[in-house]
C-alpha positions as CSV (number, residue, x, y, z in Angstrom):
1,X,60.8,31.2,-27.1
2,X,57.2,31.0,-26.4
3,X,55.6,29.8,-23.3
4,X,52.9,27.1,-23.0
5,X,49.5,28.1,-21.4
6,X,47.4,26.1,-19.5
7,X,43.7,26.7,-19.8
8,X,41.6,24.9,-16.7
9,X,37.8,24.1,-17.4
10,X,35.9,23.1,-14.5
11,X,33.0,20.8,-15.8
12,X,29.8,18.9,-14.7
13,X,29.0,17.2,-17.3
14,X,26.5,19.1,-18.4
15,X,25.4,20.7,-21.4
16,X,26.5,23.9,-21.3
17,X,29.8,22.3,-20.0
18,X,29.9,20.0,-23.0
19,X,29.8,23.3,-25.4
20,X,32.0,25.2,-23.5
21,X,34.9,23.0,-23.2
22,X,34.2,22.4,-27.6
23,X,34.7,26.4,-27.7
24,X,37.4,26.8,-25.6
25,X,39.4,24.0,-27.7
26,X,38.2,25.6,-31.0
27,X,39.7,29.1,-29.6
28,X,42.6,28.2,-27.8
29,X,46.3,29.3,-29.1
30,X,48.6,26.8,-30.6
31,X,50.4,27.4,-27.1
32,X,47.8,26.8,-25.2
33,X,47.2,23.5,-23.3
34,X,43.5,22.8,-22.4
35,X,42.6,20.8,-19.6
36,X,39.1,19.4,-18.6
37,X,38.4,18.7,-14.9
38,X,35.3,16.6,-13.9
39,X,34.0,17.7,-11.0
40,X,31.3,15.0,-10.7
């Protein structure tokens, strides 16, 4: 049994935010569950 992941990304809005958070997605395990948090 595998466990899910949870991958937290802190953004701005930014940028380098906006290319970070397409990286991390492109990267991230099948059991991996990505979550973007706006901190505007």
């Amino acid at each position: 049994m595998s466990e899910r992941r949870k991958i937290e990304i802190f953004s701005a809005g930014c940028p380098a935010c906006d290319e970070t958070v397409q990286m991390v997605n492109a990267i991230a395990c099948p059991s991996c569950d990505v979550e973007v948090l706006d901190m505007r």
